[in-house]
C-alpha positions as a Markdown table, in Angstrom:
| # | Residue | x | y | z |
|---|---|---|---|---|
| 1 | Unk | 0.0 | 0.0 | 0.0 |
| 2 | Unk | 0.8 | 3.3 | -1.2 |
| 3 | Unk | 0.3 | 6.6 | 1.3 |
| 4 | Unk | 0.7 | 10.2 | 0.9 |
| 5 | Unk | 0.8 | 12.6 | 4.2 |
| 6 | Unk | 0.1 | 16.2 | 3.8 |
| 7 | Unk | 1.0 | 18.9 | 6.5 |
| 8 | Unk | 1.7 | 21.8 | 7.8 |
| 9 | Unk | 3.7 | 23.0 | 10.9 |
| 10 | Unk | 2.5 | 25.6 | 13.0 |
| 11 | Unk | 3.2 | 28.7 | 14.2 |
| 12 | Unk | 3.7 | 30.3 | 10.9 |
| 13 | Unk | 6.5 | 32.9 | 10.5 |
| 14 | Unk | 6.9 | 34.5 | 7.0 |
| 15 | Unk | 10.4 | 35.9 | 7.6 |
| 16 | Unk | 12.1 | 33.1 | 9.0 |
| 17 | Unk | 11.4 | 29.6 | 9.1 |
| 18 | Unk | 11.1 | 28.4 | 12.5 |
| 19 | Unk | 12.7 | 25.6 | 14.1 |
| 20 | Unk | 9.9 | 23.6 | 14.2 |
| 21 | Unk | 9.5 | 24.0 | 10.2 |
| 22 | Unk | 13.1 | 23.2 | 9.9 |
| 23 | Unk | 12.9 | 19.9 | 11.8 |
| 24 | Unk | 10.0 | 19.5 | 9.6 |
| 25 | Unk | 11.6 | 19.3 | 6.5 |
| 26 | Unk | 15.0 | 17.6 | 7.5 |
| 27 | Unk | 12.7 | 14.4 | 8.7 |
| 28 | Unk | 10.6 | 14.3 | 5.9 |
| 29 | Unk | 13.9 | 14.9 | 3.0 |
| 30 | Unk | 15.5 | 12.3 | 5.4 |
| 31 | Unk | 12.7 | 9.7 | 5.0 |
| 32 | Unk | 12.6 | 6.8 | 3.0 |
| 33 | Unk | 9.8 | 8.8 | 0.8 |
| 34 | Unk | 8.8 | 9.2 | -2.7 |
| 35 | Unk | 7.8 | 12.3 | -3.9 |
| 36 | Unk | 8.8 | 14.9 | -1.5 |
| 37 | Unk | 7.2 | 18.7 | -1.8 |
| 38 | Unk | 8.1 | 20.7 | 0.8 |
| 39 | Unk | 6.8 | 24.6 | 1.0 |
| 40 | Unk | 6.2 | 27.6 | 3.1 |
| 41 | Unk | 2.7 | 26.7 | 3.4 |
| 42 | Unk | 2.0 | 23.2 | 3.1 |
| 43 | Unk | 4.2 | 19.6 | 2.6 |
| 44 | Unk | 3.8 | 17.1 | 0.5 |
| 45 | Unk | 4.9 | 13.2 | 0.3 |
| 46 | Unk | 4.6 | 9.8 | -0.8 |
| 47 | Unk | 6.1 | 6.2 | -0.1 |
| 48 | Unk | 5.6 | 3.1 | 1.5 |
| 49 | Unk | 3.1 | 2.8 | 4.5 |
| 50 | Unk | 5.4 | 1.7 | 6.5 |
| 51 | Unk | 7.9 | 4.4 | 5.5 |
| 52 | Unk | 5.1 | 7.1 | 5.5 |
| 53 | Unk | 4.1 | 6.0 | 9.2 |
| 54 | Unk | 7.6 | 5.9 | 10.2 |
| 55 | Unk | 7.9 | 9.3 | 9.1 |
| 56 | Unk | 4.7 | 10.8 | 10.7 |
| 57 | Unk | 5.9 | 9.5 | 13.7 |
| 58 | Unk | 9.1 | 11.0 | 13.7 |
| 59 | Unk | 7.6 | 14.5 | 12.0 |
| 60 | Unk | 5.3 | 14.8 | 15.2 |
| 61 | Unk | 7.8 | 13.6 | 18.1 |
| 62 | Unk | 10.3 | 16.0 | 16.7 |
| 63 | Unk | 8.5 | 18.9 | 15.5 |
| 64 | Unk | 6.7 | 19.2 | 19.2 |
| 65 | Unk | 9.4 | 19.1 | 20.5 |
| 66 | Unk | 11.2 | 21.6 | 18.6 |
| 67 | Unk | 8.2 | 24.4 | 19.5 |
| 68 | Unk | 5.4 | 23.2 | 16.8 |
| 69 | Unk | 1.9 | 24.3 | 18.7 |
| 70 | Unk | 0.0 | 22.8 | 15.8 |
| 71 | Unk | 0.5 | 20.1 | 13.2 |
| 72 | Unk | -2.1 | 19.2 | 11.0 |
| 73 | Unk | -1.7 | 16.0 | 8.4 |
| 74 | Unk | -3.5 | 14.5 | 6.3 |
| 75 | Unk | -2.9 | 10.8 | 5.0 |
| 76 | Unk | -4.7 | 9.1 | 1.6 |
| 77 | Unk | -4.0 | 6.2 | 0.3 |
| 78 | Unk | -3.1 | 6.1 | -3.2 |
| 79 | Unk | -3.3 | 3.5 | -5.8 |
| 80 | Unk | 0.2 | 1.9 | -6.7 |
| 81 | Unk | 0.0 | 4.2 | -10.0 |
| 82 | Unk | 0.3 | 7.8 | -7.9 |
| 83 | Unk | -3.1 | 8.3 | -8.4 |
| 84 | Unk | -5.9 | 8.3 | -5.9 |
């Protein structure tokens, strides 16, 4: 099975990227992933569900801890194609 997590870190700061958003990125372009679309305003990936859930896992232990107040994600299964 294929999954793809969207999120977002939050608070939001447009003139630097906060720690939590930094920690953010490093676990998800240091994930066994497919895919990967990170941006100011919203993340992207694909991969594995057992890489995917590995990585949410790691994306909401670390970015908690790194002063995230929010994280919202969303995860869809997608067909083996890319598709959903």
């Amino acid at each position: 099975m294929r999954l793809r997590v969207e999120f977002t870190t939050e608070p939001f700061d447009l003139d630097e990227a906060p720690a939590h958003a930094v920690v953010a990125r490093r676990v998800i372009e240091s994930a066994e992933l497919d895919a990967v679309d990170v941006g100011p305003f919203g993340n992207t990936a694909e991969g594995s569900a057992d890489a995917v859930l590995t990585a949410v896992d790691a994306l909401l232990r670390q970015t908690l801890e790194s002063g995230a107040t929010r994280v919202s994600l969303q995860v869809n299964v997608v067909d083996e194609e890319g598709g959903r």
